[in-house]
C-alpha positions as CSV (number, residue, x, y, z in Angstrom):
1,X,11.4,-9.5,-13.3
2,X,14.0,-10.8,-10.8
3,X,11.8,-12.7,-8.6
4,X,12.1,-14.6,-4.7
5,X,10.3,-17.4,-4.6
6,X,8.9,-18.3,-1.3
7,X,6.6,-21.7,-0.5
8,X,4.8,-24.0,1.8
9,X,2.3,-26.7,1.9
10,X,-0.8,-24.1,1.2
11,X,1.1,-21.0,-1.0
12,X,3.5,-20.1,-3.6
13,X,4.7,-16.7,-2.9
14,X,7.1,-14.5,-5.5
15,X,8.7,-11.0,-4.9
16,X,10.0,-8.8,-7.8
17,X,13.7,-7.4,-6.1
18,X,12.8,-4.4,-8.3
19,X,10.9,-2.4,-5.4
20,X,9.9,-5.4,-3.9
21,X,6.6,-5.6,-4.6
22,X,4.2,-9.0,-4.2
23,X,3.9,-10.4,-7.7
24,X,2.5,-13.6,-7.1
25,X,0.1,-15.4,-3.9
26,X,-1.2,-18.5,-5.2
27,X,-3.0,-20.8,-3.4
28,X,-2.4,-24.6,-4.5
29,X,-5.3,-25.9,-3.1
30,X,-7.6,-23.3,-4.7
31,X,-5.1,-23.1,-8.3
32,X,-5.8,-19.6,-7.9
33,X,-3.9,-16.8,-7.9
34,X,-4.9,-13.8,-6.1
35,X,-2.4,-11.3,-6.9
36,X,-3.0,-8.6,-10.1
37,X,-0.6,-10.0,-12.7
38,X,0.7,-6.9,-13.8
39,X,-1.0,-6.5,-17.6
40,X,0.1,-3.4,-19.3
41,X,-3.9,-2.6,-21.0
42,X,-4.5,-1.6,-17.5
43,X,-1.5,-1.1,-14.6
44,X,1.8,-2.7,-14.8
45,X,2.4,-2.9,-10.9
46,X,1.1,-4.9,-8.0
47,X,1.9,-3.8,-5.2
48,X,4.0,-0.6,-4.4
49,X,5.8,0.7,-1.3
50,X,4.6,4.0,-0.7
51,X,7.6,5.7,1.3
52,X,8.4,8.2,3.0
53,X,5.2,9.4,1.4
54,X,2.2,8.4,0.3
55,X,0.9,9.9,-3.3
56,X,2.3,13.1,-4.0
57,X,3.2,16.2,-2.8
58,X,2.1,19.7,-3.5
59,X,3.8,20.8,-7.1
60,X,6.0,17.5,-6.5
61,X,8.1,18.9,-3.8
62,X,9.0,19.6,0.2
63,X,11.9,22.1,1.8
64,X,14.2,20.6,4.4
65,X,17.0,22.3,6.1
66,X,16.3,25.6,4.0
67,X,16.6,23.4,0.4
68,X,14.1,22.1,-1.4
69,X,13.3,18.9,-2.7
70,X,11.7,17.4,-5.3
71,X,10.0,13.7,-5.0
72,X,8.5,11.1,-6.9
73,X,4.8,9.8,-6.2
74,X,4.8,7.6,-3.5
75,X,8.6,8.4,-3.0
76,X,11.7,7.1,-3.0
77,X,12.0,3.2,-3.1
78,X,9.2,1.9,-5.4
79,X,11.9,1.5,-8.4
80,X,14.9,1.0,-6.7
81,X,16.4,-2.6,-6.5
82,X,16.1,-4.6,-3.2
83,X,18.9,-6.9,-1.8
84,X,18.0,-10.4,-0.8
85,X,19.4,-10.4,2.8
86,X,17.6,-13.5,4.1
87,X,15.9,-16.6,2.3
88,X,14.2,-19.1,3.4
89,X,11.0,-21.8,2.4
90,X,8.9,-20.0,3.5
91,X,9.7,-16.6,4.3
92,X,12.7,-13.9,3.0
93,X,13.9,-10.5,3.6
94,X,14.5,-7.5,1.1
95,X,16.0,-4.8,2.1
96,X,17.3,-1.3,1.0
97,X,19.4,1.4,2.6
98,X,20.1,4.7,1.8
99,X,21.7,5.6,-1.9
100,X,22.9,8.5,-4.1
101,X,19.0,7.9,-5.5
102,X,17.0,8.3,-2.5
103,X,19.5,10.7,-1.2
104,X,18.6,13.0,-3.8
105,X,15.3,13.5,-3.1
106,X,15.1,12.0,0.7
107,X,18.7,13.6,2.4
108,X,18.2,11.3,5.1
109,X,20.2,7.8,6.2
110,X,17.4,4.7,6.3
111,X,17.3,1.5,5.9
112,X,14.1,-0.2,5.1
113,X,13.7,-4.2,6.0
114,X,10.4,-6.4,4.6
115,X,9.9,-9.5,5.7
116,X,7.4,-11.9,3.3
117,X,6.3,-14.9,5.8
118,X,3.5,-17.9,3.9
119,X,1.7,-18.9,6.8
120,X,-1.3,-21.6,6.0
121,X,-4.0,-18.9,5.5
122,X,-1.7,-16.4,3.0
123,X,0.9,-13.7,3.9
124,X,2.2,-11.8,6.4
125,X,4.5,-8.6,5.5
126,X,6.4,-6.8,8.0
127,X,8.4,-3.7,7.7
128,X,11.2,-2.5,9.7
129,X,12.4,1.7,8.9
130,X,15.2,2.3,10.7
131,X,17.0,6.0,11.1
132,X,20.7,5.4,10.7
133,X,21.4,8.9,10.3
134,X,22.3,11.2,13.1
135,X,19.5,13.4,12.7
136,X,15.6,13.2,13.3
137,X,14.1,11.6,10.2
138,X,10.3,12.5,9.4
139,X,8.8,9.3,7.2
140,X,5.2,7.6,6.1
141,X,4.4,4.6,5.1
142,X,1.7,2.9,2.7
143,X,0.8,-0.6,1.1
144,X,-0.4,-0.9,-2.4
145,X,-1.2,-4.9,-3.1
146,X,-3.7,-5.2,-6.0
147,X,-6.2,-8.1,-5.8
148,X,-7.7,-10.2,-8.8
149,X,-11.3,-9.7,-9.4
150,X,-12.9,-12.0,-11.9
151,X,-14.6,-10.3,-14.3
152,X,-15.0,-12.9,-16.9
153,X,-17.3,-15.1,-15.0
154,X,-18.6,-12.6,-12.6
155,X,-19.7,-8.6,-12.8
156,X,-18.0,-5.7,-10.4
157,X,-21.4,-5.5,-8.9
158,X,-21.2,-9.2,-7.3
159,X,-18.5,-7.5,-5.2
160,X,-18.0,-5.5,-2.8
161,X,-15.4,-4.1,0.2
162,X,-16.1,-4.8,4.0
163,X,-15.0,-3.4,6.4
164,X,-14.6,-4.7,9.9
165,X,-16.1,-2.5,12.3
166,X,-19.2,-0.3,11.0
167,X,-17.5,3.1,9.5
168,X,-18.7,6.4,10.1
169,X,-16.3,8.2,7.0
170,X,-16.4,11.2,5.3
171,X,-14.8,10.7,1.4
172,X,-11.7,12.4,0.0
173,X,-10.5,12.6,-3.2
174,X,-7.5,13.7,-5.6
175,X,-8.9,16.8,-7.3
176,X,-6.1,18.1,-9.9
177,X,-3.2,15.7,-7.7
178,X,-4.8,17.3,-4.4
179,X,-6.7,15.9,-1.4
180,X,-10.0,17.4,-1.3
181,X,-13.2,16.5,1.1
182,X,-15.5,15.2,-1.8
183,X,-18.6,14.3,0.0
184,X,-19.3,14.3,3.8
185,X,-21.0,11.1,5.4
186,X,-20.2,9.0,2.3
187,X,-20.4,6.0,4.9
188,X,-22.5,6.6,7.6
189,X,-22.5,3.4,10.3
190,X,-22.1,1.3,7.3
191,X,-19.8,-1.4,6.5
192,X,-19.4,-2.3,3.0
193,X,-18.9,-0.2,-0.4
194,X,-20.6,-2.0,-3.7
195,X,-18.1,-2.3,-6.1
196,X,-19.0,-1.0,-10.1
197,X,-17.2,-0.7,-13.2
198,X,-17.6,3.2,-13.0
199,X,-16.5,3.8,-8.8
200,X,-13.0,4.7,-9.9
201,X,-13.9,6.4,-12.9
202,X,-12.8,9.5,-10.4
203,X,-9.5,7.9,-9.0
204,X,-9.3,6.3,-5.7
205,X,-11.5,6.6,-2.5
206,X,-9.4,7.5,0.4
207,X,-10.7,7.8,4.0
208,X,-9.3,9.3,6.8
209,X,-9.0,7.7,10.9
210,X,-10.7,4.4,9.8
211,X,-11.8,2.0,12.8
212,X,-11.2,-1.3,11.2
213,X,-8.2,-3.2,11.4
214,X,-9.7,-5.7,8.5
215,X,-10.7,-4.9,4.9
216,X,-12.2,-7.7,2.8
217,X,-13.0,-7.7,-0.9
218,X,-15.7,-10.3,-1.0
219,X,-17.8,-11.6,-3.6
220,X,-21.2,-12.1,-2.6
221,X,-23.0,-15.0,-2.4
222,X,-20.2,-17.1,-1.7
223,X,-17.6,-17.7,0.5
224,X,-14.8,-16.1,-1.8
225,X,-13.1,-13.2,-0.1
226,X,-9.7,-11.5,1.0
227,X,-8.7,-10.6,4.1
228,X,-6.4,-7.5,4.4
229,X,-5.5,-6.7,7.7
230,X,-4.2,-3.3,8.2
231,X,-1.8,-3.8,11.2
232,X,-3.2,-0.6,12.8
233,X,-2.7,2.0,10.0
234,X,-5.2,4.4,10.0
235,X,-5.9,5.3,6.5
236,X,-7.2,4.1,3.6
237,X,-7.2,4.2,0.3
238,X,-9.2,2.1,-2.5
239,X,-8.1,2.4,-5.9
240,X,-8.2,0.4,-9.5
241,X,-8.6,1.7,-13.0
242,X,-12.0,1.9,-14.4
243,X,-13.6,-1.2,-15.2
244,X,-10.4,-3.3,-14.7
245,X,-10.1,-7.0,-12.9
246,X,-8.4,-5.8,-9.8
247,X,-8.9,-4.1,-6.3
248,X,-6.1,-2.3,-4.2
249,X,-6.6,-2.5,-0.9
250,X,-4.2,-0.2,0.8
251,X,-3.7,1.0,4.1
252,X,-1.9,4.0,4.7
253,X,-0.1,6.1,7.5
254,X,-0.5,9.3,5.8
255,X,-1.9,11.1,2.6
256,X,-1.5,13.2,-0.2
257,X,-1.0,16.9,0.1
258,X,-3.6,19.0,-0.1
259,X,-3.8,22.4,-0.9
260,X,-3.1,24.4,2.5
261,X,0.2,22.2,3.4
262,X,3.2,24.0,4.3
263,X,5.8,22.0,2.6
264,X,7.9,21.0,5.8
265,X,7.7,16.7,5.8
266,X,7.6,17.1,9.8
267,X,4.3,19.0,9.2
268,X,3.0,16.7,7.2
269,X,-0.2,14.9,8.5
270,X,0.4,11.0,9.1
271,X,4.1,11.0,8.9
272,X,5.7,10.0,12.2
273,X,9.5,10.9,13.4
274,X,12.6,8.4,14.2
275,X,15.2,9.9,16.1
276,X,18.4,8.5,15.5
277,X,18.9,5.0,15.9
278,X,15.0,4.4,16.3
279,X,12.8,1.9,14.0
280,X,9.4,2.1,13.0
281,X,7.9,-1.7,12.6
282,X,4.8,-2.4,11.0
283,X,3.0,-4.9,8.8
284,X,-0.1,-6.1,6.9
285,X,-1.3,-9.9,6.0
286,X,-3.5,-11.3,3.5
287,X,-5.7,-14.2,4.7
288,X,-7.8,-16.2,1.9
């Protein structure tokens, strides 16, 4: 891995340039480390950009402009290399513009910024899309960070996920790479989801037009947790392997297809338009 290395007083921070995903968020005070450490006997990422989609599309593809397209799960930039374009202690920019990769699949002009900034309780991620292209650009957006669990010392069940605000939240799910209403009033007023070795067995639990704008994974009976603050996105998605030590936590701005989609991007549910010249900012932060 070709990894930035960001620090201050509270935080060692490291970002892989190959799709600039969060490696590493330890905490010196704790000698923990909070991000999944990529091991291959269960996932070998951490935490993917999902963009301009999030998941996949229906048979893998879209039609713009009369062509059609085909794209990669969760898009375009999650293998591509990032440049470094700012570096500092304790915060960086990566960014990556528009290439005869992403153009293949994505025939728009973008340039995608993320800034990683330690502050004294974690991190704070911001992204910037902008449209340099002279045309209206239809994109989505998602975060993927994975989250250690300890397993070794502790069960899945002395965990769970909280939500902010109590959730009224009908459950979706991926049925044969589609999004399908699984069961109605999964969460009804409620504000936390027990975590078990066997609640992924199915693939991820994704909600739609969530309230909260903070998702914790805490472990009960203590005062461990993480904080994942959404930064307004209204979807969500929870996700690991069966019976692995790790949690994603990951807010999106739109979804997977689902069967009735009609394969145009700008009809797509979730994604929002940049005109030329426009940006699209967002961001998430993990507090510990």
């Amino acid at each position: 891995m070709d990894l930035v290395t960001i620090e201050n007083d509270h935080f060692i921070a490291k970002i892989d340039r190959h799709g600039a995903q969060l490696a590493v968020l330890y905490c010196k005070t704790s000698s923990e480390e909070f991000v999944w450490q990529r091991d291959s006997a269960f996932w070998e990422e951490s935490a993917p950009i999902c963009f301009p989609i999030v998941g996949g599309l229906k048979d893998g593809t879209y039609t713009y402009d009369g062509q059609r397209y085909y794209m990669n799960k969760h898009g375009v930039v999650r293998y591509q290399d990032f440049q470094v374009v700012e570096h500092e202690r304790d915060n960086c920019r990566l960014e990556i513009k528009a290439n005869e990769n992403t153009l293949a699949s994505y025939p728009f002009q973008f340039t995608l910024a993320i800034d990683f900034k330690l502050t004294d309780q974690g991190i704070r991620v911001g992204y910037a899309i902008s449209n340099k292209g002279g045309k209206d650009m239809p994109a989505g957006l998602g975060y993927h960070p994975a989250f250690n669990i300890n397993i070794e010392e502790f069960k899945h069940a002395d965990y769970e996920i909280r939500f902010s605000e109590k959730e009224s939240l009908d459950l979706y799910w991926l049925n044969n790479g589609l999004l399908e209403l699984k069961e109605e009033h999964y969460l009804n007023r409620e504000d936390n989801i027990p975590l078990s070795a066997h609640l992924f067995d199915d693939d991820a639990l994704i909600f739609k037009n969530i309230t909260s704008d903070r998702i914790s994974l805490v472990r009960k009976n203590s005062d461990w947790k993480i904080d994942m603050f959404t930064g307004g996105a209204p979807h969500l998605g929870i996700w690991a392997k069966p019976a692995a030590p790790y949690v994603c936590i990951e807010p999106w701005y739109t979804y997977q297809d689902s069967a009735d989609v009609s394969g145009d991007l700008f009809e797509k549910p979730g994604m929002f338009v940049l005109q030329p010249g426009e940006v699209f900012e967002s961001f998430y932060e993990v507090r510990v």
